[in-house]
N, C-alpha and C positions, 0 to 999 in steps of 0.2 A: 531619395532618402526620407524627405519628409510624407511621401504618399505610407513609403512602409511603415514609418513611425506611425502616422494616422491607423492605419490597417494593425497594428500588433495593439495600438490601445483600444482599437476597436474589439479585438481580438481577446484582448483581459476582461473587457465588462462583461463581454457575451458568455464565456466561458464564466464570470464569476455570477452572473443570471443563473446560467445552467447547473451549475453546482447550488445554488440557494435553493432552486427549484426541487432538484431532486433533495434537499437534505431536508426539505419541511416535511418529509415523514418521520423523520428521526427528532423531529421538534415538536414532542406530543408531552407536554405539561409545565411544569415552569423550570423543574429542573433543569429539564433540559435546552427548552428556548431561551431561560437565563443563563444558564451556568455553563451546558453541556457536558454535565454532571455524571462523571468515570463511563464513557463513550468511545474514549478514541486512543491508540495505539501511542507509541511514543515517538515515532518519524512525524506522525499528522500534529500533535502534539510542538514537538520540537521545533518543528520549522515555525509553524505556527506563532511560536512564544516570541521567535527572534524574530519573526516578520513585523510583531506587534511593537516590537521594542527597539530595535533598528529603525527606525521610520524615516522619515522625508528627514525630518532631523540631524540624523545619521549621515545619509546621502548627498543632502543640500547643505547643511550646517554645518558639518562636520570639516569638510574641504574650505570652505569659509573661513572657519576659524583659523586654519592653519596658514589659508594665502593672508588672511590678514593679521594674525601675532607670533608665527612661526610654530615651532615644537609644542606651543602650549598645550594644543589636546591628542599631543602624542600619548599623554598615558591613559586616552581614553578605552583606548585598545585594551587593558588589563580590565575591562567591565566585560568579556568573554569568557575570563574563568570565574569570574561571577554568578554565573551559569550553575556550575558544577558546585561551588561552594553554598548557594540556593540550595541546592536541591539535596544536597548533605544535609547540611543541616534544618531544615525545614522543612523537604518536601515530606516526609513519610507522616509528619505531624499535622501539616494541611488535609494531603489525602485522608487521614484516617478521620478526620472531623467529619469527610464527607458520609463514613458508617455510623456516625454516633446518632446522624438524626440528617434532615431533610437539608443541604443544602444546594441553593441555588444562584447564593448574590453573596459577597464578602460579607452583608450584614446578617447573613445566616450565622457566618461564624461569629459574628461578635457575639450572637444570641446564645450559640452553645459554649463560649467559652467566660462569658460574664455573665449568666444566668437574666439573660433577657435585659440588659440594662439599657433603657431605651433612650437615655440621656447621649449615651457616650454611640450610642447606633446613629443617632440624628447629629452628631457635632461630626462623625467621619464620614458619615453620608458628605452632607455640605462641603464636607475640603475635599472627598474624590471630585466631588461633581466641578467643582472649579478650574480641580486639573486637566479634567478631561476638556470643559470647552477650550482652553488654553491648547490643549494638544490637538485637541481637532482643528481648530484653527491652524497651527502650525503646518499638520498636512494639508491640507487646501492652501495654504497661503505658497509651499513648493513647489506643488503641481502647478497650481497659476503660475509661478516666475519660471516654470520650464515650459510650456507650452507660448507664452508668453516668447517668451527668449528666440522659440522654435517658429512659430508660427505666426506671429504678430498678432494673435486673436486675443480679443474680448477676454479678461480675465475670469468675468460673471459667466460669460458661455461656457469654458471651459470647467466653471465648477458646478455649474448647473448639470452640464450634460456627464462629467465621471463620480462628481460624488453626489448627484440624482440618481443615477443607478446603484449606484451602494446603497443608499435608502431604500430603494427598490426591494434589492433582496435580500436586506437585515430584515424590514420589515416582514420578506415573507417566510425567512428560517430563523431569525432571531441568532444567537449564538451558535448552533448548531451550523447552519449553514456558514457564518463568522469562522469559526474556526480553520471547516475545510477551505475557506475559501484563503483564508489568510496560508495555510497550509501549500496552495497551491501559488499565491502569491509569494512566501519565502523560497521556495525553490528556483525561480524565475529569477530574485534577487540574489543568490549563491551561484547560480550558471553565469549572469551576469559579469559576477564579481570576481570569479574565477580570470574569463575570460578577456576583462578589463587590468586585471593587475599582469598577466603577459603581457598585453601591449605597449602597458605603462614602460614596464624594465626593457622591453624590446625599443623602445623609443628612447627614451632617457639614456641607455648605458645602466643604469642602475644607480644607488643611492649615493656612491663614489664621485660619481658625475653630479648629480644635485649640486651635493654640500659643494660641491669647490665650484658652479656656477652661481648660485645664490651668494655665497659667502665672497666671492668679487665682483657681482654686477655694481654695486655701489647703487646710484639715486639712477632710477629707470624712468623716464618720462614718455607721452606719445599719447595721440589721444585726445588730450585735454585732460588727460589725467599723469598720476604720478605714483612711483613707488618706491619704498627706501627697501634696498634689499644689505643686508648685512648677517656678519656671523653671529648676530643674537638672536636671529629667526630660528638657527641650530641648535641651539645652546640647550641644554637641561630646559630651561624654563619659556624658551622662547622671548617675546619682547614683554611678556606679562611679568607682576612681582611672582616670589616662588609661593604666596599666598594662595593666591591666585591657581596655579596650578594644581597647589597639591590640594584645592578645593574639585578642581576639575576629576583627578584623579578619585578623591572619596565620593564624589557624587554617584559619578557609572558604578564604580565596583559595589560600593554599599544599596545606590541604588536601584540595581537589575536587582536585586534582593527585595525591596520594598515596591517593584511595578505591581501593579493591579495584574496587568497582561501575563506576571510571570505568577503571582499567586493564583490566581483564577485558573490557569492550566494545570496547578499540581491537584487540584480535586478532580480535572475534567480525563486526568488520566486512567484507562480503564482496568487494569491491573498493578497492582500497586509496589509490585514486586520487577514491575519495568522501569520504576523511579532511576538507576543507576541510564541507561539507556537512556531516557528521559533527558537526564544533564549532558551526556555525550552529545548526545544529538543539537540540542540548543546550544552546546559551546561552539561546537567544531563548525555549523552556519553562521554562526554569530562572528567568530571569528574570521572566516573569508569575508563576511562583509565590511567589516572593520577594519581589515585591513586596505580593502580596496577603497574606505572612504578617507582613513590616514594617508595612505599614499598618493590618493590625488590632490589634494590638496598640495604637496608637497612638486608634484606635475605641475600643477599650476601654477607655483612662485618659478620652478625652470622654464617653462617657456617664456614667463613674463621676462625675467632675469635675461635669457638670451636675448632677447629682443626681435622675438619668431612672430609675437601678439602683441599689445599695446597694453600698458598696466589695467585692469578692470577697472570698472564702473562701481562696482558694489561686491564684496565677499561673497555672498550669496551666486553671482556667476563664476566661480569658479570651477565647479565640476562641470558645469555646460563649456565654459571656454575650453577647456582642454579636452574633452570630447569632441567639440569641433574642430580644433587641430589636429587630432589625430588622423581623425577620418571617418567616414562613413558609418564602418562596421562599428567603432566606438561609441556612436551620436546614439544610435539603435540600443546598445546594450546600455547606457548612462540612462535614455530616456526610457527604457522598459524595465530599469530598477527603482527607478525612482516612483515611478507609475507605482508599479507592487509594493513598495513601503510607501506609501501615501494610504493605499487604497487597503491596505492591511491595519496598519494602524487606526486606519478614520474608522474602519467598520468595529474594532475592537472597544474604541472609547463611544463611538456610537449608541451600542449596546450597553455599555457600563452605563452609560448615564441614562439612558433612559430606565435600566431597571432599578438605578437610585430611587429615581423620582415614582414610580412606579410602585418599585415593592417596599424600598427598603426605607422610605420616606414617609410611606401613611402607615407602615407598622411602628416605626418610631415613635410617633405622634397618634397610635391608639386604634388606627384605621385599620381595621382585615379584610384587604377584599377578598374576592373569590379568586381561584386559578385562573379561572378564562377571563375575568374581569381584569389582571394583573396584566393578562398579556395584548389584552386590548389596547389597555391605555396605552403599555408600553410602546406599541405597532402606531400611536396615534403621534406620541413623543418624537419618538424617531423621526418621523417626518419633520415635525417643528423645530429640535435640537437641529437636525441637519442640516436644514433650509438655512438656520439661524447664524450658524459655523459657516455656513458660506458665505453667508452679508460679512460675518467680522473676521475670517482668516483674509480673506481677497482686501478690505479695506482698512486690516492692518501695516503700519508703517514699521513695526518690530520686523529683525532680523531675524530669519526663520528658527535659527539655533538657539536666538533669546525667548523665542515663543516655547518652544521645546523643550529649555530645560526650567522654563518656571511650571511649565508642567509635571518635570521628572525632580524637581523640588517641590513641590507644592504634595506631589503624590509620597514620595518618601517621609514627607514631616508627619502623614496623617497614618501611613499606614507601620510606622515603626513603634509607635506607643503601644496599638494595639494587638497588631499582629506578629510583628518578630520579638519584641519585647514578653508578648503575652503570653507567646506561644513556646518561649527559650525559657522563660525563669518564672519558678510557679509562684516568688512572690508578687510578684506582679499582682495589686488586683485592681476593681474595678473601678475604685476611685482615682490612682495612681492615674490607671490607661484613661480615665474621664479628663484629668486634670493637665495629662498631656496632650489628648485631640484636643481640647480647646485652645489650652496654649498655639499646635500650629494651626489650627483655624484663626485664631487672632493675630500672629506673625504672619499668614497669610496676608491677609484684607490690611494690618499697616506696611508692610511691604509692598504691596500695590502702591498705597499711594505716597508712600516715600522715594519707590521709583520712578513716580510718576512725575514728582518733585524735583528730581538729578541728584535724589539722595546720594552720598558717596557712600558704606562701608568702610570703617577704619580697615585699615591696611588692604582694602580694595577686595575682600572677602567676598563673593557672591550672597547674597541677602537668604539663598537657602542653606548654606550652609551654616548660617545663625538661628533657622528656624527649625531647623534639623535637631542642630544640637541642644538647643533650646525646649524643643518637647522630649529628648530623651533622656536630658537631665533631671525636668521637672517630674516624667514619670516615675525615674527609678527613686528619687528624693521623697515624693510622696508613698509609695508602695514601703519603706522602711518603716511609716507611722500609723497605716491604714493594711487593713487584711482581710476585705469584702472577696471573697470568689477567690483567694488566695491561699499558700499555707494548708494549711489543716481546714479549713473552710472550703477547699476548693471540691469541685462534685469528683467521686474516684475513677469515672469513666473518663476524665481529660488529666486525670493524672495517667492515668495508662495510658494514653495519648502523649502526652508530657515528656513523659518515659522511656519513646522510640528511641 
């Protein structure tokens, strides 16, 4: 099992080599090596978005959290029709920005929709680019604790050798190549997940059997470890407060709305009248995976519970423990989903960051380079961003779910001022949207190191859900006294925009 496991991830680099290869025809200018700007249908699209957005997170984290607080991120699952509710109400307003004028990079749109305001381009520049090294780490830090887990190897080998080859061939299709590769990578993780949630219910009995083994194993020991299993693992809220949860809850559903990975795909759709398809397609994958990461986790407190395995070592082994119990054919499909959301995700925030710092960073700050000049640096970046994400996902001691969602908080604070806010209500303007990127670029950097500190949260809040609501209060609170690029001020081409 472990030579085929070797051989199937041998099997995803080579194959995502070959698809990079051939898509650097289709990666001729910035549009499209950044953006992959209205290129691609809505299945390569769709899979795509949920490949980027499901990640290691998802698969490794996800189960985690469940064997260690119970139900708490059971309603992470309602972030699937998040999907459809996206692309309702936003998608036809993203894509249409992409006719109004040249975009390539989310700071395209800031450009077209607050007439060049380079202030408020450079303060969401800076909090994407945060997020992203945050999430790229998180996928390297999964793959090392499953190959790890699997093979006893060198954590640095392992990220050397699977996310050195993604470097490889971002650098040589850029987004283009990104795309279909994550594309083909989502597909792998829905066959997967299909095929993983049978064996779950064929082994278990089904959800009936759980609850009533979890809910009387009592205190499980073995090991050298220990675990308390009881009926508050079950419960609405699991063992967390219901703060707590119903933060876990608003984060996925609000924000698959706010991902980079879900906005960047509604302009890179190539007919824009395929937007309903578009949300079909990213729910209904998004969904199988999500449920296969809810339910294992929920496998893995029943086997611990029976006393079939020994309490884990660490949350993060939970989707690998119960893949090994199961058996073979499970070990193979756990570690070839988790493989494709690592390696879909890492190439997506990959890209993003480097054409931050690239394009959207020296136009902020007054710099225009050239087309080929953009995409140079960018191909130079990638390399250095990657290499760099692999020293600090592998040498991180964060919880791979903790790394992931300061990510999908960090990314939600920055991009709800400007883009769902900006792009929903035409008071919005440009000082409003300035006043709230900087607020979550500043809730960003002291939340760092307030976490850094053992800060607590009153009532145990997750730290982005105060930074959330924080930049979306402060935007819409300024936008009622200020009306730059707003109102009657606003250009008439993105109010017909405005207007879908």
């Amino acid at each position: 099992m472990k030579t085929l496991i070797i051989l199937f991830a041998v099997f995803m680099i080579v194959v995502s080599l070959i698809i990079g290869w051939f898509a650097q025809r289709k990666a001729q200018g910035v549009q499209a090596f950044f953006g992959g700007t209205a290129l691609f249908g809505p299945v390569v699209i769709g899979f795509s978005t949920m490949a980027a957005v499901a990640s290691a997170f998802a698969v490794v984290g996800v189960p985690g959290l469940i064997y260690a607080s119970g139900n708490t991120m059971g309603l992470w699952m309602m972030g699937s029709g998040a999907f459809c509710m996206g692309y309702i109400i936003l998608g036809k307003k993203m894509r249409a920005m992409a006719e109004l004028g040249p975009v390539a990079t989310l700071g395209d749109v800031i450009d077209l929709r607050f007439g060049k305001n380079r202030y408020l381009k450079l303060v969401t520049s800076l909090t994407l680019f945060i997020g992203c090294i945050a999430y790229l780490a998180s996928q390297i830090k999964g793959v090392s604790e499953m190959f790890a887990h699997l093979m006893g190897w060198s954590p640095m080998t392992i990220g050397l050798i699977v996310f050195g080859s993604l470097v490889v061939y971002m650098v040589i299709s850029g987004e283009v190549g990104g795309l279909l590769t994550q594309a083909f990578q989502g597909m792998i993780m829905v066959v997967a997940a299909v095929i993983l949630l049978f064996s779950l219910f064929w082994m278990t009995g089904g959800m009936s059997e759980i609850t009533a083994t979890v809910s009387q194993a009592g205190v499980v020991s073995g090991g050298g470890y220990t675990k308390n299993m009881s009926p508050n693992l079950l419960n609405a809220w699991g063992t967390l407060p219901g703060a707590v949860v119903l933060s876990f809850m608003f984060i996925p559903f609000l924000g698959v709305l706010g991902q980079p990975s879900v906005l960047t795909r509604m302009y890179s759709l190539k007919n824009p009248m395929e937007i309903p398809k578009l949300a079909m397609w990213g729910a209904g994958s998004h969904f199988c995976v999500a449920a296969f990461c809810t339910f294992t986790g929920f496998g893995a407190l029943y086997i611990v519970a029976k006393g079939l395995i020994p309490p884990l070592s660490g949350p993060d082994r939970a989707v690998f423990a119960f893949a090994d119990y199961i058996g073979p054919h499970a070990q193979f499909f756990v570690y070839a989903a988790t493989l494709a959301a690592a390696m879909s995700s890492a190439s997506m925030f990959l890209s993003l960051a480097s054409s931050i710092v690239a394009r959207d960073i020296p136009s902020a700050l007054g710099y225009n380079f050239s087309p080929g000049r953009q995409i140079r640096i960018s191909r130079a970046l990638m390399c250095l961003i990657g290499f760099l994400s692999i020293y600090m996902g592998i040498n991180s001691s964060q919880l791979v779910a903790i790394l992931g969602t300061f990510g999908y908080g960090t990314f939600m604070a920055a991009t709800f001022p400007v883009f769902i806010i900006g792009l929903l209500w035409d008071r919005c303007s440009s000082e409003a949207a300035l006043s709230g990127a900087v607020t979550a670029l500043a809730m960003t950097c002291v939340c760092l190191v307030l976490n850094q500190m053992k800060f607590s949260w009153p009532g145990g809040i997750p730290w982005y859900t105060v930074a959330v609501s924080a930049s979306i209060a402060v935007t819409i609170f300024v936008s009622l006294f200020t009306s730059g690029h707003s109102g009657p001020n606003l250009d008439k081409k993105i109010r017909c925009v405005m207007d879908l």
